[in-house]
Residue frames as qw, qx, qy, qz and C-alpha x, y, z in Angstrom:
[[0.685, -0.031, 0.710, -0.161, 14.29, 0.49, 3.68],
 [0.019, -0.400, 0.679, 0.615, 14.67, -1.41, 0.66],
 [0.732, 0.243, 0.148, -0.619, 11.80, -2.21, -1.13],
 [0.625, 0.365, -0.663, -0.191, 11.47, -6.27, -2.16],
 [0.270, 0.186, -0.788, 0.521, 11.83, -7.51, 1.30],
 [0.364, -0.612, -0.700, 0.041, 9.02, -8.74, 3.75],
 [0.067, -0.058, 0.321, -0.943, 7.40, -5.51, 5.02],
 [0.069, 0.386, 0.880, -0.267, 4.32, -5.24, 6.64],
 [0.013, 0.151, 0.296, 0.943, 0.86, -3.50, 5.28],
 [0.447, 0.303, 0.566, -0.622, -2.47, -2.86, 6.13],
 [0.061, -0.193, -0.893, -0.403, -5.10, -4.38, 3.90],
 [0.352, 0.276, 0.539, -0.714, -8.82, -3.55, 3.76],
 [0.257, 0.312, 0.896, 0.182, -11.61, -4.86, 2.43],
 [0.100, -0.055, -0.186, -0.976, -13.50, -2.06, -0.13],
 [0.495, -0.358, -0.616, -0.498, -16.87, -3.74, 0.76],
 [0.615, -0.544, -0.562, -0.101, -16.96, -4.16, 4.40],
 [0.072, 0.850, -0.196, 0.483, -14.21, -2.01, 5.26],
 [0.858, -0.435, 0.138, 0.236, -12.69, -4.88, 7.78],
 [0.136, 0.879, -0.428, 0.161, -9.13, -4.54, 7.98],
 [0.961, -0.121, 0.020, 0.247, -5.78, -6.68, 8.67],
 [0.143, -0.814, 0.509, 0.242, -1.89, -6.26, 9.17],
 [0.952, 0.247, 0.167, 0.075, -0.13, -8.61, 6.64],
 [0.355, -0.637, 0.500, 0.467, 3.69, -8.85, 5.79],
 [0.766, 0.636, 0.096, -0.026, 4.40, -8.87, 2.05],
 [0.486, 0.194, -0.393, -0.756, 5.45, -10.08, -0.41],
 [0.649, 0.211, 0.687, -0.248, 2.88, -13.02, -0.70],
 [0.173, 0.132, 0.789, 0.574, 1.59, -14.34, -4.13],
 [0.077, -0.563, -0.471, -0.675, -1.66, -12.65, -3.38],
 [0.292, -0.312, 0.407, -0.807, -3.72, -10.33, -1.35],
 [0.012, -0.271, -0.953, 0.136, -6.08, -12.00, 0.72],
 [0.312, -0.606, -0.503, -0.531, -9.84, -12.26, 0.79],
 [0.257, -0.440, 0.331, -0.794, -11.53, -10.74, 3.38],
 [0.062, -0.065, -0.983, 0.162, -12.78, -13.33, 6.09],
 [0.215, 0.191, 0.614, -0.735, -15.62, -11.85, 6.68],
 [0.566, 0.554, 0.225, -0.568, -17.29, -11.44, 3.18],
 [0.830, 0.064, 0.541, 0.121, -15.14, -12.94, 0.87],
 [0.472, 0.879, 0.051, -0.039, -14.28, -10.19, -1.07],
 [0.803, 0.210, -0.125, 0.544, -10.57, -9.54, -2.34],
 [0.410, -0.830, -0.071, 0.371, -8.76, -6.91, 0.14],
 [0.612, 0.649, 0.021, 0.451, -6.63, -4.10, -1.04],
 [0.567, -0.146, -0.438, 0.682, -3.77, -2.37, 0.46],
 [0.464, -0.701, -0.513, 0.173, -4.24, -0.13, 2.71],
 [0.558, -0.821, 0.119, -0.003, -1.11, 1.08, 4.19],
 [0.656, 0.536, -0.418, 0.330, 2.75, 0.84, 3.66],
 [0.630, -0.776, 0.001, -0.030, 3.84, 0.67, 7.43],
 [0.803, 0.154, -0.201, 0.540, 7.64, 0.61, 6.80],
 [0.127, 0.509, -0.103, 0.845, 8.10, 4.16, 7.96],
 [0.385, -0.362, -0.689, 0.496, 7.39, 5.65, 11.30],
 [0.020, 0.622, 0.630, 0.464, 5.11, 7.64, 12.14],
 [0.044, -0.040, -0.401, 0.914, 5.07, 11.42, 14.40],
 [0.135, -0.704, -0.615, -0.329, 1.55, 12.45, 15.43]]
């Protein structure tokens, strides 16, 4: 997958440790609804995943 293109990521918030699925790219991460803090990624989810 080519990187630059809307993919999706996981996001979490380093204070409350809520979480979110978001498709980037955006102009920023978002805050965290719950506390207001600024969320960091998480997760690259372009790839699939064997368990």
């Amino acid at each position: 997958m080519e990187r630059g293109k809307k993919e999706p990521v996981e996001v979490v918030c380093p204070k409350c440790r809520y979480t979110q699925i978001i498709t980037l790219p955006i102009e920023d991460l978002p805050t965290c609804p719950e506390c207001g803090t600024s969320m960091l990624i998480s997760e690259l989810l372009d790839e699939g995943k064997s368990y």
